[in-house]
Structure formats: structure tokens, C-alpha cells
N, C-alpha and C positions, 0 to 999 in steps of 0.2 A: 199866065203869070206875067208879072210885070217884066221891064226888062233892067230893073236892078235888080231885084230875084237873082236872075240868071248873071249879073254882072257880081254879085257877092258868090253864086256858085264858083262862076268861072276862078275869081280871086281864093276862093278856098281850096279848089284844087291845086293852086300855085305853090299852095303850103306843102310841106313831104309833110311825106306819112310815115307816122310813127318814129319820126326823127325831131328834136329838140333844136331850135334853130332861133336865134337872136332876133327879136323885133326892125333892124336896121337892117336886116338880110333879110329877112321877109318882105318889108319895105323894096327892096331892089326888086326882089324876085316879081313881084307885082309891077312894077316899072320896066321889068325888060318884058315883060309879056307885055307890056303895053296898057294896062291897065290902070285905069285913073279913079280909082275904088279910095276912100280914105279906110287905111289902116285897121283905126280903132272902130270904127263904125264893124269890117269884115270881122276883126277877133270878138267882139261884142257879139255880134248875129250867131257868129258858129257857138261859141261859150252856151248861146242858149239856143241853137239846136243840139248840144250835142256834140258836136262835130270837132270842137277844135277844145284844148285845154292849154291853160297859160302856168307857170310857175316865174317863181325872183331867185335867181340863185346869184352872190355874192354880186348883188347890185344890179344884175343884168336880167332884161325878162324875156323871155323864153315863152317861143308858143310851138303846138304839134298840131297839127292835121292827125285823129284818132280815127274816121272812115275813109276806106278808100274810093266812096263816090258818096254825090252830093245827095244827103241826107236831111229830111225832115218830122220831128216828130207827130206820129199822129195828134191831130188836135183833140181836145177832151170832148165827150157827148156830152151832151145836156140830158 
């Protein structure tokens, strides 16, 4: 696997799990691990593995880490 693969893993486990947590504080969270992943690219990738769900609640958006490791859906067979 490549090693953005593993740099959008690494940045998705940043996220808590199972906790509802503001895009700006995600943002950090990803900056104190040191982590130089852009944002929307990470909640994009997980959105469609799977892994992470977003909602807008009174104006602010909000994302969760839904597995507790890093997850990919099987690909489809032909």
C-alpha cells in the first residue's frame, strides 16, 4: 500500500470513536499528531470506506470515527 494509504489510516484513527467532535478540533487533533493530511481529502476517504460519518448540527459540522481500526471495504468481484 501506498504510504498515503497509511497517512489517511493513521489521520482516521486521530478521530475518537464513537464521539461527535467539530471539524476545527479534528483539524488540531490531526496537527498535534503531527500530521499534515488535509482534512477534507481524510473525512472524504473514510465517508466512503465506511469508517467515519459526518452530520451539520445548528451550523456546525461534526464528524465520528464509527470503527475502532482502520477499515476497508472488500472490493466488488467481477
Amino acid at each position: 500500500m501506498s504510504a498515503v494509504t497509511y497517512a489517511v489510516d493513521e489521520a482516521l484513527m486521530c478521530l475518537p470513536y464513537e464521539e461527535w467532535i467539530g471539524l476545527p478540533a479534528a483539524a488540531d487533533r490531526l496537527r498535534a499528531a503531527g500530521l499534515r493530511c488535509d482534512l477534507a481529502n481524510v473525512v472524504r476517504t473514510g465517508r466512503r470506506r465506511g469508517v467515519v460519518r459526518t452530520r451539520k448540527l445548528e451550523g456546525a459540522q461534526l464528524v465520528m470515527r464509527t470503527h475502532a481500526a482502520p477499515y476497508r471495504p472488500a472490493a466488488p468481484s467481477a
